[in-house]
MIGUZA-103826 format. One record per residue: residue in one letter; x, y, z of N, C-alpha, C in turn. Coordinates in steps of 0.1 Angstrom, whole numbers, plus 2048, in hexadecimal, padded with zeros to 3 digits. Layout:
BEGIN
aXYZXYZXYZ;...
end
This chain:
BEGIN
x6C27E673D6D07E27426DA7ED740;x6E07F374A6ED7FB7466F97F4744;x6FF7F773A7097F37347197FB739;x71C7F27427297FA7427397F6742;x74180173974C7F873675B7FE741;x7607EF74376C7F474977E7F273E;x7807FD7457937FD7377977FF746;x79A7F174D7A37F07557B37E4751;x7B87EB7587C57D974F7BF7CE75C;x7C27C17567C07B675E7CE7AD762;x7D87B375B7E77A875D7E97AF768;x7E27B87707ED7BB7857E17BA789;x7E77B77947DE7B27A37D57BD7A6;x7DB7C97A47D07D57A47C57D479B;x7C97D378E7BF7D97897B27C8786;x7B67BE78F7AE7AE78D7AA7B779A;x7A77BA7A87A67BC7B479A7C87B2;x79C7D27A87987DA7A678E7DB79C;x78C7CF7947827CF78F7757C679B;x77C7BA7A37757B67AE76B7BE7AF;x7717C77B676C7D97BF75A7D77B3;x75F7DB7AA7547DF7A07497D679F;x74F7C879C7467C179B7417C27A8;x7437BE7B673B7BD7BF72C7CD7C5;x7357D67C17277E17BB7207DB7B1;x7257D67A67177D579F70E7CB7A0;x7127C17A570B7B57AC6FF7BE7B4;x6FE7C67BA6F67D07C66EC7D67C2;x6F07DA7B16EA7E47A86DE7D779F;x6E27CF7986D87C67936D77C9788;x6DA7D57826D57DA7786E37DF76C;x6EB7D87716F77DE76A7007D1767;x7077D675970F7CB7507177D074E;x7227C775272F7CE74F7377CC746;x73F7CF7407477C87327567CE731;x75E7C772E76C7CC72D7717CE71F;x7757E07217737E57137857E070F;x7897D570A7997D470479B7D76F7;x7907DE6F07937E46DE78F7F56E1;x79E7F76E679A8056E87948126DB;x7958096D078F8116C37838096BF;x7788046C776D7FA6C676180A6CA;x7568076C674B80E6C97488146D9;x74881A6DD7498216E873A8276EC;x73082B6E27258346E571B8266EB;x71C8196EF7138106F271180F6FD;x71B81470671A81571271682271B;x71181F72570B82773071782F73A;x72082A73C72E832741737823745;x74082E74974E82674875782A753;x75D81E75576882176477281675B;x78082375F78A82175879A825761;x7A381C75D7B181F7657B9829758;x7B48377577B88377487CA83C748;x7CD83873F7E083C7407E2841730;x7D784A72A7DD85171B7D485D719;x7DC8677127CD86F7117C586F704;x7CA8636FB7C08636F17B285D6F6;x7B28517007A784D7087A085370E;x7A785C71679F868720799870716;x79E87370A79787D70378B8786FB;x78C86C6F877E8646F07788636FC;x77585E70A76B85E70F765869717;x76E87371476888171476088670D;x7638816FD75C8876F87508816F5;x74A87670074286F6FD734876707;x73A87B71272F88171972687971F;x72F86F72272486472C72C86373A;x72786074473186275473D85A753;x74B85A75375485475A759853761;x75D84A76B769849774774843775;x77D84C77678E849775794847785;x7A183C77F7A583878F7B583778D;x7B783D7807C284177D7CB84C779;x7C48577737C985B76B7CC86476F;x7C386F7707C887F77A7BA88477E;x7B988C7867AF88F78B7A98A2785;x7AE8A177A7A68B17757A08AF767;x79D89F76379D89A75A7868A0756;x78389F7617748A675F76C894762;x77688876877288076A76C87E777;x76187377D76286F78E77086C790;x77286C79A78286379E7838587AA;x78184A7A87878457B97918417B5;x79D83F7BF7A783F7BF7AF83F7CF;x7BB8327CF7BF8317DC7C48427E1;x7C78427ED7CD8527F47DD84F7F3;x7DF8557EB7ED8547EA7F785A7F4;x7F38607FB7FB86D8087F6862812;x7EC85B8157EB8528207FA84381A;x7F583D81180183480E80F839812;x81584480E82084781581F84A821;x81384E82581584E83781784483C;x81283983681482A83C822824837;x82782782E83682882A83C82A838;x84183783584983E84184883884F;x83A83885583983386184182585E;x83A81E85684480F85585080D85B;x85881684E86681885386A820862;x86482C86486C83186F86782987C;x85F81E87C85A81788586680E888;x86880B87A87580087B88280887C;x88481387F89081D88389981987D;x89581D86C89D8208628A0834863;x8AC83685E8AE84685D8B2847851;x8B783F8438BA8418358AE83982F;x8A784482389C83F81E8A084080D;x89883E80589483E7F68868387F0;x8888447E687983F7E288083A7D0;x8798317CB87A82E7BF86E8297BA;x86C8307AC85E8337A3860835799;x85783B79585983E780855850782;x86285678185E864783853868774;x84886E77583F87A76D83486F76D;x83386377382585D77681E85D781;x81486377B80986978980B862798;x80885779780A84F7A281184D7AB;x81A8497A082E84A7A682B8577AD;x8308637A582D8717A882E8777B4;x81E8727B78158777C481D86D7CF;x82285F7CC8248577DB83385F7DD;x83B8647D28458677D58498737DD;x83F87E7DC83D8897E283B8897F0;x82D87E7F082D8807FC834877808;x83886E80484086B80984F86D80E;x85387C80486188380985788A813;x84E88E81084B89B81784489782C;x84188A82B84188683584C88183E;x85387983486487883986988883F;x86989283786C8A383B8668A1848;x8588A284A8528A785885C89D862;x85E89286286288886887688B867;x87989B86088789F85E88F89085A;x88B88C85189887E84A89688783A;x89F87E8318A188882389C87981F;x8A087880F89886C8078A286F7F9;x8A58627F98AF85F7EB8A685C7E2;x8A28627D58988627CC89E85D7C1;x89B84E7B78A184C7AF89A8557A0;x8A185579B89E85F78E89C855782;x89085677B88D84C77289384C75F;x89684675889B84574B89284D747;x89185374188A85373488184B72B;x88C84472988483872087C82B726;x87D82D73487382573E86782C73A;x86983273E85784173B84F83B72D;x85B83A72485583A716849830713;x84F82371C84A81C719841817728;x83A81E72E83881A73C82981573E;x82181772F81681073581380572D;x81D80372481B7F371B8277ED726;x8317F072D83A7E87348367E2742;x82E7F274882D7EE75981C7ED75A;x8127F07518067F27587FF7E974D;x7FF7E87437F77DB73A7FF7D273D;x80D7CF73A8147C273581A7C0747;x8207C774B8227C47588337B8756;x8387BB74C8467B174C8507B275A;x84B7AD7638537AC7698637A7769;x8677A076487579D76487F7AA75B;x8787B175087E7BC74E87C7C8751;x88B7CA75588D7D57608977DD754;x8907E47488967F07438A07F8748;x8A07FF7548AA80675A8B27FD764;x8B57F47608C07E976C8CE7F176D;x8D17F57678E27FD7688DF809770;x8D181076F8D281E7748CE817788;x8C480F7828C280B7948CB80A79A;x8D38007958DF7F779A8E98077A5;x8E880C7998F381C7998EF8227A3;x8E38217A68D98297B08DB8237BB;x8D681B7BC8D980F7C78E780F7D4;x8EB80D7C990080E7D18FE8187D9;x8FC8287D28FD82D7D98F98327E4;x8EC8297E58E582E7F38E7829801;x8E983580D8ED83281A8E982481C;x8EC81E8298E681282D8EC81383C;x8E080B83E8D680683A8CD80D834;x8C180C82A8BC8148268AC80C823;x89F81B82489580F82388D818818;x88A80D80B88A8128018798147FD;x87281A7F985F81B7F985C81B7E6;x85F8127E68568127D584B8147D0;x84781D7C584081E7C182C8137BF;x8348087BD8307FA7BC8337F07BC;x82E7E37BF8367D87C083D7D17B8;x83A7DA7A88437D279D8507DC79D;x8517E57A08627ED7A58637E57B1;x85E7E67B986A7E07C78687D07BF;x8617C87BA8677BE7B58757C07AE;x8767C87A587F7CA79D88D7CC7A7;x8877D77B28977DC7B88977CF7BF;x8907C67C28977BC7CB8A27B07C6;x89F7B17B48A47A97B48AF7B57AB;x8B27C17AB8C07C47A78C87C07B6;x8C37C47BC8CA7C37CE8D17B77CD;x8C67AA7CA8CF79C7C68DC7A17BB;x8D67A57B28E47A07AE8F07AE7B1;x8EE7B27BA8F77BD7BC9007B47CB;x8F67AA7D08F77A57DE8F97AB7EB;x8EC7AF7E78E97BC7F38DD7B77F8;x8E17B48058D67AF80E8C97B6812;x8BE7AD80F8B37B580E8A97A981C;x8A57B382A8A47C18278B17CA831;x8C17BF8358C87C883B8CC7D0834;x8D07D38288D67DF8258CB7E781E;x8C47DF8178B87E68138AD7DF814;x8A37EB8198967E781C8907E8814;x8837DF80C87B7E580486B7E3809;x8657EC8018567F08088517F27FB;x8457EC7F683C7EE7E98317F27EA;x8277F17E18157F67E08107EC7D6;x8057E97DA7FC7DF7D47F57D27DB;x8047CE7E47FE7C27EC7FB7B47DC;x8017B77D38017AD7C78097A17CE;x8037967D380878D7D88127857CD;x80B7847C28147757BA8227807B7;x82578E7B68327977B78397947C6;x8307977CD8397987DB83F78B7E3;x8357807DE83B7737E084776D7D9;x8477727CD84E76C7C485D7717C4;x85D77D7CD86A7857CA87377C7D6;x88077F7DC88777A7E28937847E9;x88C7867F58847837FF8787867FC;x86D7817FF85D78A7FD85C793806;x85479F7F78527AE7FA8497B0801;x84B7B78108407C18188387C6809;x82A7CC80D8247D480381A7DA80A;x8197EA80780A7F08088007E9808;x7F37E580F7E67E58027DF7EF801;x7D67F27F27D67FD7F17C58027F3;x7BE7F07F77B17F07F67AB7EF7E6;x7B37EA7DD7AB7ED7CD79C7E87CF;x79D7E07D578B7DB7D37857E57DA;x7877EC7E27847F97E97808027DC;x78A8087D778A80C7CD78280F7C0;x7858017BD7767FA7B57697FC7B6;x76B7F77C37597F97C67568077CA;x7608137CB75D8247CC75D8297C2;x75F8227B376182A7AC7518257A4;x7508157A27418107A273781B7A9;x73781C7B472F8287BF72C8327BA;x7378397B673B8487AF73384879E;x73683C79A72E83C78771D83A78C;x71E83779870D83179870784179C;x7108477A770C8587A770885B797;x71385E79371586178970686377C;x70785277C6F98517766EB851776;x6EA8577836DD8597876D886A78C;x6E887178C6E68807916F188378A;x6E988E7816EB89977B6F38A6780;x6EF8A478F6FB8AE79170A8A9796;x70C89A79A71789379C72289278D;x71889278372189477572789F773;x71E8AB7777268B977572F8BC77D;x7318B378A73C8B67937408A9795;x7468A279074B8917927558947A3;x7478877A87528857B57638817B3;x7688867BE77587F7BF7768797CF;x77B86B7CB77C8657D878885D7DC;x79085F7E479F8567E779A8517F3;x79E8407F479F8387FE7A8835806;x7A882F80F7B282C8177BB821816;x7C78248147CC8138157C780B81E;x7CA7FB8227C87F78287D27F583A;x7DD7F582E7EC7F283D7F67EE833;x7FE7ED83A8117E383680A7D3836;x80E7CE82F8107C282F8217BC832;x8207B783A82D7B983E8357A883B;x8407AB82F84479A83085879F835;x85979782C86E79782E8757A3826;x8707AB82087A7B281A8787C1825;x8717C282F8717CF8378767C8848;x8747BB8488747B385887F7B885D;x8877C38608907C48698957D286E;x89B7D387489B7E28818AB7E1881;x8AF7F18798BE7F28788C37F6883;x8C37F38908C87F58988D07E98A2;x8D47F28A98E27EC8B28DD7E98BE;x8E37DA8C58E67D08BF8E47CD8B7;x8E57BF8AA8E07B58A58D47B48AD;x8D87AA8B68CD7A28BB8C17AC8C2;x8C37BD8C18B27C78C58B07C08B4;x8B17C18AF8AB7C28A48A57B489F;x8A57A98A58A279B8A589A79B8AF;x8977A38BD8937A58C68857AA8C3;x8817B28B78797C18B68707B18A8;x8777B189E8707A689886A79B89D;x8727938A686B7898AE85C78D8B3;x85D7978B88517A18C08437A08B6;x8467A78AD83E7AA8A083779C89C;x84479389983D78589183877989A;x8387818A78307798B18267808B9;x81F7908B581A7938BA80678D8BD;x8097848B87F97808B57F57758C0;x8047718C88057668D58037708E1;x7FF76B8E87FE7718F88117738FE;x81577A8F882177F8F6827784901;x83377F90C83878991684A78F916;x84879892185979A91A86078F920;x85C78192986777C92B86577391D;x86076D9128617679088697708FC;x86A7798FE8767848F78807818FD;x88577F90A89177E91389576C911;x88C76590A88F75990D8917568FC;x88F75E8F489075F8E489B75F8E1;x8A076A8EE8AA7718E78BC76A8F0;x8B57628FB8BF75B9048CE766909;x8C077190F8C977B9148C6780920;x8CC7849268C778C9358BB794933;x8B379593E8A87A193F8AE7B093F;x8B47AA9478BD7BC94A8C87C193D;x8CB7B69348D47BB92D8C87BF91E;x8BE7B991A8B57B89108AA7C7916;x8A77CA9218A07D49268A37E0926;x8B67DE9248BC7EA9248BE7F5918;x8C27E99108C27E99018B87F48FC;x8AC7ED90189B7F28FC89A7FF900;x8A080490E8A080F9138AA81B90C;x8B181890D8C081D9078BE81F8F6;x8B98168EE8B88178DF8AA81E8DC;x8A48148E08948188DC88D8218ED;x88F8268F188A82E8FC87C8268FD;x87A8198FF87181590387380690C;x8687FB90F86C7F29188667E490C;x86C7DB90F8677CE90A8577CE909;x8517D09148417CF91783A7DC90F;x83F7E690C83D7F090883D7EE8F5;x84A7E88F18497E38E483B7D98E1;x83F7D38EA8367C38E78257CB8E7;x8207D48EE8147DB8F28127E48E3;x81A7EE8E081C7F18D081A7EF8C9;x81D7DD8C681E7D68BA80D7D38B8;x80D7D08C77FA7C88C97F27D98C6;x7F47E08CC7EB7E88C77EE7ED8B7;x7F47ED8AE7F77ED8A07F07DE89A;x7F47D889D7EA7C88967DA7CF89A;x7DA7D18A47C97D48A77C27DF8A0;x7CB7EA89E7C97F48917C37EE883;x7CF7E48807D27DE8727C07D7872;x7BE7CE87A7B37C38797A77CB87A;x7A67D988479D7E18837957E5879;x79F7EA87079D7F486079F7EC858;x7A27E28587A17D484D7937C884A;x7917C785C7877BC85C7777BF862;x7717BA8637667B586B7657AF876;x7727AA87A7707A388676F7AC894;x7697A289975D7A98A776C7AB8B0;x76B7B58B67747B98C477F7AC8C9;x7737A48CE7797988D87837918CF;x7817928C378D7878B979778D8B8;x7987998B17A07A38AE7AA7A38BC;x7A47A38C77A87A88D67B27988DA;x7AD78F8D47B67838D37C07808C6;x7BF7878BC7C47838AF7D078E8B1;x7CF7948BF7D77A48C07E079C8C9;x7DE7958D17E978B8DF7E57968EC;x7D37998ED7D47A18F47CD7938FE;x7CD79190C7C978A9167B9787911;x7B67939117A579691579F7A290C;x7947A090778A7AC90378C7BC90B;x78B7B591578D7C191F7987C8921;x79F7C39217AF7C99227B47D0915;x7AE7C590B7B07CE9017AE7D98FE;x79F7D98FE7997E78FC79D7F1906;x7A37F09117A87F891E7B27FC916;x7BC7F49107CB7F990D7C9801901;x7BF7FF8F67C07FF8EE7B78148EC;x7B18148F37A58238F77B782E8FE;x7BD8239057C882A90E7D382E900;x7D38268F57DF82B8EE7DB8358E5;x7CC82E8DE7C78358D37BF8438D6;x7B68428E17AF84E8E67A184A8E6;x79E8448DD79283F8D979382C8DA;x7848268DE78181C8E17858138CF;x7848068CF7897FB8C677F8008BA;x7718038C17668058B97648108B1;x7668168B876782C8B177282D8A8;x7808238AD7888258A278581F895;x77E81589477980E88676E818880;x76781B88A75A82388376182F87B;x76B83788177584187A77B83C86D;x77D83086E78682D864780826853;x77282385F76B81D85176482A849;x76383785275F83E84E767846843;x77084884377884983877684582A;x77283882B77483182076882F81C;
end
């Protein structure tokens, strides 16, 4: 039997989702036991290797010096370890698009500056906002947040204490608005959502927030509930399981430990991103209606009858603001759901092509080859290939 231990935390939705991942590789394998190492000064030479979220370098350095294969899904990547780990330059892509979909032009990112993670979403997501010429209000983190950041945010996960409340707060005020804000994770945008309450700042008109994790019991529980990344952890899991079974069976995968980043999954989209800062009011009631009914055989006169407005005055709007047409949004939104269901699910064409508000299989796939370039099918096969 191989024996293998994981030093993952279990109090977030990540790292419970992420062990999933693992277990369901080893179910596959037959031959492997898994054990959760929580005495991080307990005997360590019994095991056969180890997949670890590691956040210190006295741990990185004992199971270095142990010379048995590991895989890290946290920590840094020049560590001499395998690595799976979500793509953090894809997550902000899915960021940005979010927002500039929703034709926001004032952004911010808030994180825990000098943590890898944070770090990397924060870069690249200025740096895609750049190509896309918008700037990005970066909040700057305490100090003494840092000090304490992996017994606060990543073992213990306290959510209701928010250590820097004065600096957020301070931060906050000042940013343009409407403004759509991309957190690090869902226990920051938890946190900024509810300084916003008590600042009484409407969330998401004045500010928008956008998180990572897809931690449902955080994102439900906040007020309004948080849009979130997912980041695929079970994905994850099960690539980094993949990568230790390389590992232990070839000799030359140890001397060069793969490194592998996944793909997120999509936005999850709830109430703290649902709205479109533009003029009129009612485009912006017009563009959401669209969205949270795109899954109905959807037309523009049921927009025109939503909205209890003229064709000609609601068509103009669309042209004039959004240089596009009612039927054109509504076609958009269906080909984006059919994206999302694509690179998410299993489901066969014909469901998807209904679960999309598309008429027919056929039309679907017509519209859908016409926007994307490639047929419903090639695009999944691309996408699963990735991952």
């Amino acid at each position: 039997m191989i024996k293998i231990a994981l030093t993952v935390e279990r109090s977030r939705a990540y790292g419970r989702l992420f062990c999933e991942g693992v277990a369901d590789y080893a179910q596959t394998m037959g031959d492997w036991s898994l054990e959760f190492l929580d005495d991080p000064e307990g005997d360590l030479s019994r095991y056969d290797g180890f997949i670890s979220r590691l956040t210190d370098d006295s741990m990185s350095e004992r199971l270095r010096s142990l010379g048995k294969p590991v895989v890290d899904a946290f920590y840094k990547k020049d560590a001499g370890f395998g690595v799976a780990d979500t793509d953090n330059t894809a997550i902000a892509q899915l960021a940005v698009r979010h927002f500039i979909t929703r034709k926001f032009e004032h952004f911010g990112f808030c994180g825990y500056d000098g943590i890898r993670f944070s770090d990397a979403r924060k870069k690249a997501f200025i740096h895609c906002l750049e190509l896309n010429r918008y700037g990005c209000n970066s909040y700057e983190t305490p100090e003494r947040v840092l000090e304490g950041f992996d017994r606060d945010v990543i073992r213990n996960e306290r959510v209701d204490m928010i250590p820097d409340r004065a600096e957020l707060k301070d931060w906050v005020k000042c940013l343009p608005r409407p403004c759509a804000v991309f957190c690090c994770h869902d226990l920051r945008a938890y946190q900024l959502a509810k300084v916003c309450r008590e600042l009484s700042l409407d969330v998401p008109g004045d500010i928008a927030i956008l998180g990572v994790d897809d931690d449902r019991l955080l994102c439900t529980f906040s007020t309004p509930m948080l849009s979130s990344i997912d980041p695929d952890a079970q994905g994850v899991g099960r690539e980094a399981a993949r990568i230790l079974d390389r590992m232990l069976r070839d000799a030359d995968a140890c001397a060069q430990p793969p490194i592998v980043l996944i793909e997120p999954k999509g936005v999850v989209t709830r109430a703290s991103t649902e709205t479109y800062p533009v003029d009129p009011p009612w485009l912006s009631d017009a563009l959401v209606f669209i969205r949270k009914q795109v899954s109905r055989k959807l037309t523009a006169a049921d927009v025109f009858d939503h909205l209890g407005l003229s064709h000609a005055l609601v068509e103009k709007a669309f042209r004039t603001v959004l240089g596009s047409t009612v039927q054109r949004e509504i076609m958009k939104c269906r080909i984006e759901e059919a994206e999302h269901l694509l690179a998410t699910t299993r489901l066969p064409v014909v469901q998807i092509a209904g679960l999309s508000g598309f008429a027919s299989a056929q039309y679907f796939c017509r519209s859908f080859a016409a926007a994307k370039g490639v047929s419903p099918l090639t695009y999944r096969e691309k996408k699963c290939s990735k991952n």
